[in-house]
N, C-alpha and C positions, 0 to 999 in steps of 0.2 A: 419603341423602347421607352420604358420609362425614365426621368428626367431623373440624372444622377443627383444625390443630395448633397444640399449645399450649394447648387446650382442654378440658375433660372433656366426657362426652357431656349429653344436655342428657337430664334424667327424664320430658320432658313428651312427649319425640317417638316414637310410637310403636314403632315397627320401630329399636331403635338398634343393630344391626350392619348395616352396607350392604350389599346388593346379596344379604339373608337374610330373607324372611318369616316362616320357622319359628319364631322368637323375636321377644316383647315385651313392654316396659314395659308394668307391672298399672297403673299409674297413669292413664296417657291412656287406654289399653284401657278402665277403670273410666267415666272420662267419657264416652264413645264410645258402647259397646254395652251401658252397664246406666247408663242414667239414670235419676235420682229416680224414685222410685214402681213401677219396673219388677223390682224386688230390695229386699232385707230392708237395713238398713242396715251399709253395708261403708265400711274406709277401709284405705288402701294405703301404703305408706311410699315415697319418691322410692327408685329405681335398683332396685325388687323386679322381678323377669321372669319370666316360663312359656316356654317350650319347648316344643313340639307336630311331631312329627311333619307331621301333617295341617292342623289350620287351628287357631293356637292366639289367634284376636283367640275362639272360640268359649269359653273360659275359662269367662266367669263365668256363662254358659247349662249348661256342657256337666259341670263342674269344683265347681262349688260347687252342692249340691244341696239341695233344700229349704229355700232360702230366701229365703220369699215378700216381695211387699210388706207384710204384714199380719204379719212376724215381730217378735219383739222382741229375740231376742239379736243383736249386731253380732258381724259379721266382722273382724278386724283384721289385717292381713299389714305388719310393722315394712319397714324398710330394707334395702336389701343384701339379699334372700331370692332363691334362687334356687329356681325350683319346675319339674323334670323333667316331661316328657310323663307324661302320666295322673294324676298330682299331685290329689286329687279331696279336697275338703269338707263333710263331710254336717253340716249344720246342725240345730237343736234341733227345727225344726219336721217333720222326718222322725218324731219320737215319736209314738206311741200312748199313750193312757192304760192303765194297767194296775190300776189298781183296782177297774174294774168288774166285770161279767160278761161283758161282750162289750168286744176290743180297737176295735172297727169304730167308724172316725167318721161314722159317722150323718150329723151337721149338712152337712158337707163338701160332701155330693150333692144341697141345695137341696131344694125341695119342701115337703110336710110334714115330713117330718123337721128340715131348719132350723126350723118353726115348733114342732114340739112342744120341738125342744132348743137353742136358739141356738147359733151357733158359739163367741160370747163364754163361752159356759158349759160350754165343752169342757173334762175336768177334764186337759189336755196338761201333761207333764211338762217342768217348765222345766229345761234344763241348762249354762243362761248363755252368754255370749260365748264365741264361740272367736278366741281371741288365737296368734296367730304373731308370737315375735319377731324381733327385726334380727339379721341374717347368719345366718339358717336355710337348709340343706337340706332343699326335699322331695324325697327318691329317687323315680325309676320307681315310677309307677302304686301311691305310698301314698296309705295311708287315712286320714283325719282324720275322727274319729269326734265328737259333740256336742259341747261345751264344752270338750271337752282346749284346755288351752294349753300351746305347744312355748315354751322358756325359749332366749335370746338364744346364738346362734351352736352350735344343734342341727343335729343331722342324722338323719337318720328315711332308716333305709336304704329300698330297692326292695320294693314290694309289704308292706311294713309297716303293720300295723293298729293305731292308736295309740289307744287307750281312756283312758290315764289319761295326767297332768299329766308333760312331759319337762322334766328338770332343764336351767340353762344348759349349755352346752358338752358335751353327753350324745350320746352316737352309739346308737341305738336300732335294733332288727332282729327279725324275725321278727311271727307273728300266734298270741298278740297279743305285740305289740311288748316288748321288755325292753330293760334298760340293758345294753349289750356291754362298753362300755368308757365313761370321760370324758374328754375331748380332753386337757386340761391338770390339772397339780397344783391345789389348792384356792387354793393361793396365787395363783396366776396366773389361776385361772378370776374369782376375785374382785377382781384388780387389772384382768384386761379390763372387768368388769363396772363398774365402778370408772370406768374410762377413756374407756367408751360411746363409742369411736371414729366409731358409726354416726350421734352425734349433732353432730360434728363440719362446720361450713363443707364443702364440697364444695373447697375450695381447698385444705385442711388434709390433706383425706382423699387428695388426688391426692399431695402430697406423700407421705404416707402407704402409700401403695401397695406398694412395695417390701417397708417393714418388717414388713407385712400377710401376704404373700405367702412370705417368709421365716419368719414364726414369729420376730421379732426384737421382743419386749416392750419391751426399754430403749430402743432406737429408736422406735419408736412414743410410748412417754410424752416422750420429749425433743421430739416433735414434735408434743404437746399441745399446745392453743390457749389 
């Protein structure tokens, strides 16, 4: 349905451009097709969306890999992100132990082998949460590699493979990834950061829109809450 006027869209409904499948809220999406115990623990930030060509309510099956019920690092996708077709998230639990003699998880394929080596005693290497923050781009079909966390109002160009930690406001490109440029001066990257527009009432933010959209800083803080 389309968004009544006068309105902003509402973050909980999934499909929020009318009469468009291709794109949807990660939010309702999240509740839908990956409930408790079916996925590692993940949380969404209200207005974030995926994009898919093909079927993209398949996200959090197809998109975010390796991350079981049994994992422990959390997924975190802030507000405001916008995440392009093939946008994909390889989680910690893709790791192999590399200190052994052999990389091969044994336990994993039950039988004896769970018995002689528990799964609890898999010596897997932890690589923490991976955090995405608010008003991130993910370009075409990048890569979001273990625990990397992207910093507030990034963008991670097309096919980009991101290994290490992206600064706020960082435009990132190539595999593996490097910093190309950063959006704004220091000043301004740290008065947005400062300003957390993302964290803003939904009422504040529609007003907001404009000066958003423009690259208008003064306007935007005179329309702080």
């Amino acid at each position: 349905m389309p968004v009544p006027p006068g309105m902003p869209p509402d973050p909980d409904v999934l499909y929020p451009i009318a009469d468009h499948t291709g794109t949807v809220f990660l939010r309702p999406l999240l509740r839908v097709h990956a409930p408790p115990g079916s996925a590692g623990p993940t949380e969404v930030g209200a207005y974030s969306y995926y994009s898919d060509f093909q079927d993209p309510t398949r996200f959090f099956s197809r998109n975010v890999r390796y991350h079981f019920p049994f994992s422990e690092e959390r997924l975190i996708i802030g507000r405001y992100c916008a995440l392009a077709h093939g946008a994909t998230l390889i989680m910690a639990s893709a790791n192999h132990g590399l200190d052994g003699l052999s990389t091969y998880p044994f336990p994993i394929m039950g039988g004896a082998w769970a018995e002689t080596l528990p799964l609890a005693e898999m010596p897997f290497p932890r690589k923490g949460d991976t955090v995405i923050g608010n008003d991130v781009w993910l370009g075409y079909e990048s890569l979001i590699l273990p625990g990397v966390g992207v910093g507030h109002g990034a963008i991670v160009g097309a096919r980009a493979v991101v290994h290490e930690p992206v600064p706020p406001y960082a435009v990132v490109v190539g595999n593996p990834a490097r910093v190309a440029r950063i959006r704004f001066d220091r000043r301004t990257v740290d008065h947005l950061l400062a300003l957390s527009w993302w964290d803003w009432p939904v009422e504040h933010v529609t007003a907001a829109v404009p000066a958003l959209v423009r690259g208008d800083v003064a306007a935007l803080e005179a329309l702080a809450p």
